[in-house]
C-alpha positions as CSV (number, residue, x, y, z in Angstrom):
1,X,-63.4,9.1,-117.6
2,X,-64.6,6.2,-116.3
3,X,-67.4,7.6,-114.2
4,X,-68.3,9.8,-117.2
5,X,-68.8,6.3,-119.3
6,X,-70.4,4.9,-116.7
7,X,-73.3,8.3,-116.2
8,X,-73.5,8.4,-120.1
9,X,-74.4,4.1,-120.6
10,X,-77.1,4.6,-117.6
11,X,-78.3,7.6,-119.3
12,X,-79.5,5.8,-122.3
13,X,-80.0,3.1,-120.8
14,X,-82.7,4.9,-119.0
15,X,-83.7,7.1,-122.3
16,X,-83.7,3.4,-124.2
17,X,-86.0,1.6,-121.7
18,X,-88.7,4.8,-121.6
19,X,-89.0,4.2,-125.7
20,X,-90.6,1.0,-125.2
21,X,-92.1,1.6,-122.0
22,X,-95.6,0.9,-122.7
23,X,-98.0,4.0,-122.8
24,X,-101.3,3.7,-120.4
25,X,-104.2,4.9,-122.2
26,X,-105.7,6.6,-119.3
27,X,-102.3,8.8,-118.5
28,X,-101.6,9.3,-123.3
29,X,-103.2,12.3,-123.2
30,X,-101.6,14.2,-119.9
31,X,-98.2,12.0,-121.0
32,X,-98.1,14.2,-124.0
33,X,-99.8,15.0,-127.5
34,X,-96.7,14.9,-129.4
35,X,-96.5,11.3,-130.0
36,X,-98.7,10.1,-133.0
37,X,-100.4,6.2,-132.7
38,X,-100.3,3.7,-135.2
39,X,-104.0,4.1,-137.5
40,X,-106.2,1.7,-139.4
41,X,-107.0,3.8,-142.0
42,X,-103.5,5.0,-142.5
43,X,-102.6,4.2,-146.4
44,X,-99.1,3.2,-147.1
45,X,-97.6,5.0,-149.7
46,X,-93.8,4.5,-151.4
47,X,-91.2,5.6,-151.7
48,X,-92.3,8.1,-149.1
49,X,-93.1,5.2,-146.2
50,X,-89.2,4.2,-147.1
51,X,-88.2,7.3,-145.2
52,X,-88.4,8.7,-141.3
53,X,-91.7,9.7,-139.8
54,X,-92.2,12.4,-137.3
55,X,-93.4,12.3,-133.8
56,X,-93.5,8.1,-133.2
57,X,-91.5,6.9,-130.4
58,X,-89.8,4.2,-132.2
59,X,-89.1,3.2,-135.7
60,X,-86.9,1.1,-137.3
61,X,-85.0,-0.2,-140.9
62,X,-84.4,-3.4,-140.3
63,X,-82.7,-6.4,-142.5
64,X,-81.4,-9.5,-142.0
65,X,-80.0,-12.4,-144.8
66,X,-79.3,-16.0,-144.3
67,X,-76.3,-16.8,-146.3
68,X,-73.8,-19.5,-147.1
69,X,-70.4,-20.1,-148.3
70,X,-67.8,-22.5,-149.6
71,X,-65.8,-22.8,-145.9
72,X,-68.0,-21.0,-143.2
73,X,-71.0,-23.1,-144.5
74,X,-74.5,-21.3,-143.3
75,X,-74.2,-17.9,-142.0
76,X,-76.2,-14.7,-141.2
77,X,-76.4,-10.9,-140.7
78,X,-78.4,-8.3,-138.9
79,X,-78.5,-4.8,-139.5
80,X,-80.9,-2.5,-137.8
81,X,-81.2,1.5,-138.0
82,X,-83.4,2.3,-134.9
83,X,-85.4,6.4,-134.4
84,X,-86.0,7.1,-130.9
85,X,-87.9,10.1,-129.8
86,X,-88.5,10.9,-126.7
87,X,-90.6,14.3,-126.4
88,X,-91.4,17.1,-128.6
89,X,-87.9,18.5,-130.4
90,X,-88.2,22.5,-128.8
91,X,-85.2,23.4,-130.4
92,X,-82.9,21.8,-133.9
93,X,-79.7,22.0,-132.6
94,X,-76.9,19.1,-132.2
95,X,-77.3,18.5,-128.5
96,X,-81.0,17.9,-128.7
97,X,-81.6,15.3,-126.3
98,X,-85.2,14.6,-127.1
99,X,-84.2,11.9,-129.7
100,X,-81.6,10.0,-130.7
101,X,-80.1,7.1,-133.6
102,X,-79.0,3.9,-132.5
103,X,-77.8,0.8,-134.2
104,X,-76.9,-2.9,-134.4
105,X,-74.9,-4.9,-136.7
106,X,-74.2,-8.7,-136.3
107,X,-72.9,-11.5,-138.0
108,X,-73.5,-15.3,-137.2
109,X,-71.6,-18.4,-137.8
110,X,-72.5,-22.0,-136.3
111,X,-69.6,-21.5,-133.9
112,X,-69.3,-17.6,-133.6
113,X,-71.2,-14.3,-132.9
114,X,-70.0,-10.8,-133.2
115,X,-72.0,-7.8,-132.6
116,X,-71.6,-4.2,-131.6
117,X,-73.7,-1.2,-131.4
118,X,-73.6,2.5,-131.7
119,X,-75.3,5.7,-131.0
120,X,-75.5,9.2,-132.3
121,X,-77.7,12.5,-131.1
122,X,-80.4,13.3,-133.6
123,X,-79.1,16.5,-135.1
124,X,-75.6,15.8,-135.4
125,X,-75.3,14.9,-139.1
126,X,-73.4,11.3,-138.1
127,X,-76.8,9.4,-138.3
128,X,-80.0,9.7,-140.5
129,X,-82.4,8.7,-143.2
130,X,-83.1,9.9,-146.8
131,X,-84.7,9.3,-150.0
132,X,-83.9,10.1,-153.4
133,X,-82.0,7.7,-153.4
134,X,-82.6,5.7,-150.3
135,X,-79.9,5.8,-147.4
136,X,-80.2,5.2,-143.6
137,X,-76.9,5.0,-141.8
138,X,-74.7,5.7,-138.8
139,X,-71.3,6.5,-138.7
140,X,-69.6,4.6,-141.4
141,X,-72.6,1.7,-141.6
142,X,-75.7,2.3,-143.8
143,X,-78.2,0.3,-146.1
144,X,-78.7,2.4,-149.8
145,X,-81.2,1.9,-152.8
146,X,-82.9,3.2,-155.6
147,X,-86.3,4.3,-153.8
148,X,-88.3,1.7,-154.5
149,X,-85.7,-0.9,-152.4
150,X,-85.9,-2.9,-155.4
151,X,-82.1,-2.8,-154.4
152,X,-80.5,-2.5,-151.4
153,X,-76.8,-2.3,-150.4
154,X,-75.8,-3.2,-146.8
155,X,-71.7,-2.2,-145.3
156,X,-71.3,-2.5,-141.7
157,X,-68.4,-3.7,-139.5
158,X,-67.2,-4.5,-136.6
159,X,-64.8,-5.8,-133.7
160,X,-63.2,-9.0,-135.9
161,X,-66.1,-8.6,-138.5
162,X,-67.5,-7.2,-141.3
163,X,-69.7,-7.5,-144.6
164,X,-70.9,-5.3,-147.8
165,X,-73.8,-6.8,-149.3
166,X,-76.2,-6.3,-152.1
167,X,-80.3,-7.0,-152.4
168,X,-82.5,-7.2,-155.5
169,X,-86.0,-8.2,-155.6
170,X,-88.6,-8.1,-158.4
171,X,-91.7,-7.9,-156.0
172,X,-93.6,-5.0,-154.2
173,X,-93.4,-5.0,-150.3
174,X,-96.0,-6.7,-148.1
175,X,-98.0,-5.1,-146.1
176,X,-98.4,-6.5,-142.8
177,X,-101.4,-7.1,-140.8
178,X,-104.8,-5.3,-141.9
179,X,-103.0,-2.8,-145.2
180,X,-100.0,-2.3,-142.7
181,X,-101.7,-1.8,-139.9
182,X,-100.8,-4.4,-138.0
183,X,-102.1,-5.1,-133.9
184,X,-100.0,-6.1,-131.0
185,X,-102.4,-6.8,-128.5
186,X,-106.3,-7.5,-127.0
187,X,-106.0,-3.9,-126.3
188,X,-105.2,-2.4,-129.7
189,X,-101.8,-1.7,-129.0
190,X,-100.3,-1.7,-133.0
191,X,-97.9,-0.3,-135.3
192,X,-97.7,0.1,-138.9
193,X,-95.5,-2.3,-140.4
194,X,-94.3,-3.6,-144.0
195,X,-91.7,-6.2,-145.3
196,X,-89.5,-7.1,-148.3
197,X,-89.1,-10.8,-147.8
198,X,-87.7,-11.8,-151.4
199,X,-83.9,-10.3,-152.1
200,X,-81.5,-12.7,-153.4
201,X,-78.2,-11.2,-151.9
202,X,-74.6,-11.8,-152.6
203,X,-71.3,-10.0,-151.8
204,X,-68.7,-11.0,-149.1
205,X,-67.9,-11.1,-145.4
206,X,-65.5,-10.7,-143.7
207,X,-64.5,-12.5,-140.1
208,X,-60.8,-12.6,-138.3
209,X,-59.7,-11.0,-140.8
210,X,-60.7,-13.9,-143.8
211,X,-62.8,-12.6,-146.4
212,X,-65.5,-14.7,-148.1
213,X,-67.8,-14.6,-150.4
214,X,-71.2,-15.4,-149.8
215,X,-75.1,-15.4,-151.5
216,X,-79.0,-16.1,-150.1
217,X,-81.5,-14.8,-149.3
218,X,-82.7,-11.2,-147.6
219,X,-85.2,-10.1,-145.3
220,X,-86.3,-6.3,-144.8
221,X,-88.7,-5.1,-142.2
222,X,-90.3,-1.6,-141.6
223,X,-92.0,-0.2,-138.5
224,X,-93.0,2.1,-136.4
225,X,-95.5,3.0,-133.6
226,X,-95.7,4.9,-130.1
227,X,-97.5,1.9,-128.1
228,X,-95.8,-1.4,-129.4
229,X,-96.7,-2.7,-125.8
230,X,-99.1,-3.0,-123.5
231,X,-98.6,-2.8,-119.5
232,X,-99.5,-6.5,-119.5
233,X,-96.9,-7.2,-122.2
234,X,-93.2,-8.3,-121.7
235,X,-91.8,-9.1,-124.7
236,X,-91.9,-10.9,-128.2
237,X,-91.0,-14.0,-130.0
238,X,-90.7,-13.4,-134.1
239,X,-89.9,-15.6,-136.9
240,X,-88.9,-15.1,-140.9
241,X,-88.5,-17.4,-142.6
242,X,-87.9,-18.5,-146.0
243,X,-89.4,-21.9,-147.0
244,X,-87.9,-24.1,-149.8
245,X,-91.2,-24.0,-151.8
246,X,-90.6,-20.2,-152.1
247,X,-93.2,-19.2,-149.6
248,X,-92.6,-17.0,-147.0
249,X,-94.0,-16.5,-142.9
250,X,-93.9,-13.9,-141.0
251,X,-95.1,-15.0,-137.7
252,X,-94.9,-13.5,-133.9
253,X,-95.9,-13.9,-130.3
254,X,-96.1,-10.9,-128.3
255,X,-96.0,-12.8,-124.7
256,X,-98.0,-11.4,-121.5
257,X,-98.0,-11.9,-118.3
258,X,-101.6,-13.5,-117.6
259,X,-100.2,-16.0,-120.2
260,X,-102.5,-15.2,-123.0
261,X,-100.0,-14.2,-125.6
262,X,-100.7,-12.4,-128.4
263,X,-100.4,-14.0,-132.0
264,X,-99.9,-12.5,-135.5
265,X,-97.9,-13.0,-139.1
266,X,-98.4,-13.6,-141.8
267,X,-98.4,-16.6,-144.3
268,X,-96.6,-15.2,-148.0
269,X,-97.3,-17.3,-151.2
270,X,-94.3,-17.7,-153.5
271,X,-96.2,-15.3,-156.3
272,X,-96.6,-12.6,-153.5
273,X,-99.8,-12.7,-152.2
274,X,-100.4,-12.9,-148.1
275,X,-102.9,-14.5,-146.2
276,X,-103.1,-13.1,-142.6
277,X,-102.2,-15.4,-139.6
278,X,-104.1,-15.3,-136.1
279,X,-103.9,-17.4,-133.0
280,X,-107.4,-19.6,-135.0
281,X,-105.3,-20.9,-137.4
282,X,-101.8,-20.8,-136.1
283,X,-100.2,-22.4,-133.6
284,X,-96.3,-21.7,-131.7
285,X,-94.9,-24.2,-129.0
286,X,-91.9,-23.8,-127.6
287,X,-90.2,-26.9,-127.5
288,X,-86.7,-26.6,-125.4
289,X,-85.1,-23.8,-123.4
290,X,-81.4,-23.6,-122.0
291,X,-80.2,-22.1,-119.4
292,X,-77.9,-18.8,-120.1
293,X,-76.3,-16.7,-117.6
294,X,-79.2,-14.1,-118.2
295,X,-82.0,-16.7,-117.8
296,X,-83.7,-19.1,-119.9
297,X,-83.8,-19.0,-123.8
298,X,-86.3,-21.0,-125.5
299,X,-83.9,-22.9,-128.2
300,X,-86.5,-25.1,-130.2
301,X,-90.1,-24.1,-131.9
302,X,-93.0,-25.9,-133.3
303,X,-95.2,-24.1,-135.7
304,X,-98.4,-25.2,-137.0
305,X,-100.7,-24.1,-139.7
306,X,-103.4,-27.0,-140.0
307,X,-105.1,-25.7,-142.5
308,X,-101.9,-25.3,-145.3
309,X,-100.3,-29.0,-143.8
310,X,-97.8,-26.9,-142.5
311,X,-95.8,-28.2,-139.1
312,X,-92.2,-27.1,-138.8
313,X,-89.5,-27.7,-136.1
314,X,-87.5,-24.1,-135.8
315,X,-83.7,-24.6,-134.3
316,X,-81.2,-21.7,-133.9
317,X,-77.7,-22.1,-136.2
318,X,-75.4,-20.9,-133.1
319,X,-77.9,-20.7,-129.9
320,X,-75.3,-18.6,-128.2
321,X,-76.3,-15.7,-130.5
322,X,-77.2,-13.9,-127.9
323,X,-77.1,-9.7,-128.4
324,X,-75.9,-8.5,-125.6
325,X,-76.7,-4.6,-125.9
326,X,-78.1,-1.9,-124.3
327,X,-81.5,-3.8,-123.9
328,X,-80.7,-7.4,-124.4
329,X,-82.1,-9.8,-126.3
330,X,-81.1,-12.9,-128.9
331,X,-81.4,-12.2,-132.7
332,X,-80.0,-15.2,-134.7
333,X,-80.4,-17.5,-137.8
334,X,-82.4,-20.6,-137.6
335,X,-82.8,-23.6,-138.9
336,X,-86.6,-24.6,-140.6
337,X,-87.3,-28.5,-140.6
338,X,-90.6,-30.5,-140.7
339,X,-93.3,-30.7,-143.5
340,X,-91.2,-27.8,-145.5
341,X,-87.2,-27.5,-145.1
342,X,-86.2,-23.8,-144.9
343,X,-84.1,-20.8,-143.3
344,X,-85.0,-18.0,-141.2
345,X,-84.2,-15.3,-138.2
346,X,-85.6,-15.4,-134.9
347,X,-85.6,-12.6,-132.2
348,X,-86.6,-13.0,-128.9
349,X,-86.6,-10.1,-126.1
350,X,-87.8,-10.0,-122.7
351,X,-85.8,-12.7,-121.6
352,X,-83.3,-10.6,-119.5
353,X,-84.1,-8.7,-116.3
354,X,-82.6,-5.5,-116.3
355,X,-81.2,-5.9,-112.8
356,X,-79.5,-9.1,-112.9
């Protein structure tokens, strides 16, 4: 049983790590003509862009909150629905291989981090996404709406954890980048992209068994592509975050090799409207790293928007909140000090070598 485990965890492990292998331009067509590519003249359209679309290597439902309550103070959640396809589906049956779900869940404290993960096949019926209404889920987890997200209910659990939470929002997503169209590298490298960055949430979690009740503020990001990355790519550095004033950013570094990271995001006025971010008028320092087991994690930002007087000092809540999954990386709530006070989530990946 054991060596059965063990063949099955390198088996996605090596299906997980070919998703966001990045795809060489010269070898895309001889690869295979299945996989579609992120478009600039693609035109978002809802509900329908709520749902699954066909024949892009990866997409994801993604939502996070930053919450608080009377005894655990500041808190946060992740929940993330991942598609991964692999190759053209020959055949719809259950043991389909060409595709697959798979999922994280995670709740953070200042003292404490639980995650876990899960997987189903494609075809199985124990994973999926619909509309009318809206539900994407796995196993027992799943995140369900009307179909215009105006609300959202999350339930997940865990190992020692667990939460049911609900979303409402009175404003239309944002569409990232260029009308969702929205570039990852020098090389044109993109995906198409949209966010709901103003839910008010409440409900309850649950941790160790104590349930509380908690309330704040929500985060939902869609995307999808078949070339996230570039060969000279290794990983990225995003931010949300939710400023006092009521604006929001949206803001990431996709960082390469050479050094000459790629920067993006977006700046989100309290009424709705977005002004896009580049590396001419935004700036991202890291500050401070600490050493982890599985190398060094930056722990303190600087962002700088000269032109709005904007300069804020970015600090995780729990800098242990590292998610130790199939591919590694740290997902956590931060802290947003400076010229505005706010919250906000921060992932990082790329940090971890797969062979140490």
């Amino acid at each position: 049983m054991l060596l059965v485990s063990k063949l099955i965890s390198n088996l996605l492990l090596t299906i997980t790590v070919l998703i966001f292998t990045p795809i060489n331009p010269i070898e895309a067509d001889t690869q295979s003509e299945y996989f579609k590519r992120a478009v600039s003249d693609y035109q978002l359209k809802f509900p329908k862009d709520h749902g699954e679309h066909k024949n892009f290597k990866v997409e994801w439902w993604y939502v996070t909150a930053n919450l608080s309550s009377e005894s655990l103070g500041q808190l946060g959640i992740q929940w993330t629905l991942f598609k991964n396809e692999l190759a053209a589906i020959n055949k719809e049956t259950p043991w389909d291989l060409s595709s697959f779900w798979m999922a994280h869940s995670a709740i953070t404290t200042e003292e404490q981090h639980f995650f876990e993960e899960r997987f189903a096949r494609r075809n199985m019926g124990l994973a999926g996404v619909t509309l009318s209404p809206f539900k994407a889920w796995i196993d027992n987890w799943s995140a369900s709406g009307d179909n215009e997200l105006a609300k959202l209910k999350i339930k997940s659990n865990g190992k020692n954890f667990s939460y049911k939470l609900e979303f409402e929002t009175q404003f239309s997503p944002i569409l990232q980048g260029k009308n969702g169209f929205s570039v990852k590298s020098a090389a044109g490298n993109a995906s198409h992209y949209y966010s709901q960055p103003f839910y008010s949430v409440k409900g309850w979690v649950e941790i160790n068994g104590i349930k509380e009740k908690v309330k704040g503020q929500g985060w939902l990001d869609r995307e999808w592509s078949s070339d996230l990355l570039n060969e000279n790519q290794i990983g990225w550095d995003w931010f949300s975050i939710h400023l006092e004033s009521g604006n929001k950013i949206m803001l990431f570094q996709v960082r390469e090799r050479d050094g000459n990271n790629f920067v993006s995001g977006s700046w989100i006025n309290k009424d709705g409207a977005k002004e896009v971010l580049s590396e001419q008028t935004v700036r991202i320092k890291k500050l401070k790293s600490k050493s982890y087991v599985w190398g060094e994690i930056p722990i303190k930002w600087q962002i700088s928007i000269p032109e709005k007087a904007i300069f804020l000092i970015i600090t995780p809540l729990n800098e242990n909140s590292f998610m130790d999954t199939l591919i590694p990386y740290w997902e956590g709530p931060v802290k947003v000090a400076g010229s505005d006070k706010g919250v906000g989530y921060l992932e990082m990946t790329g940090y971890k070598n797969y062979g140490s």
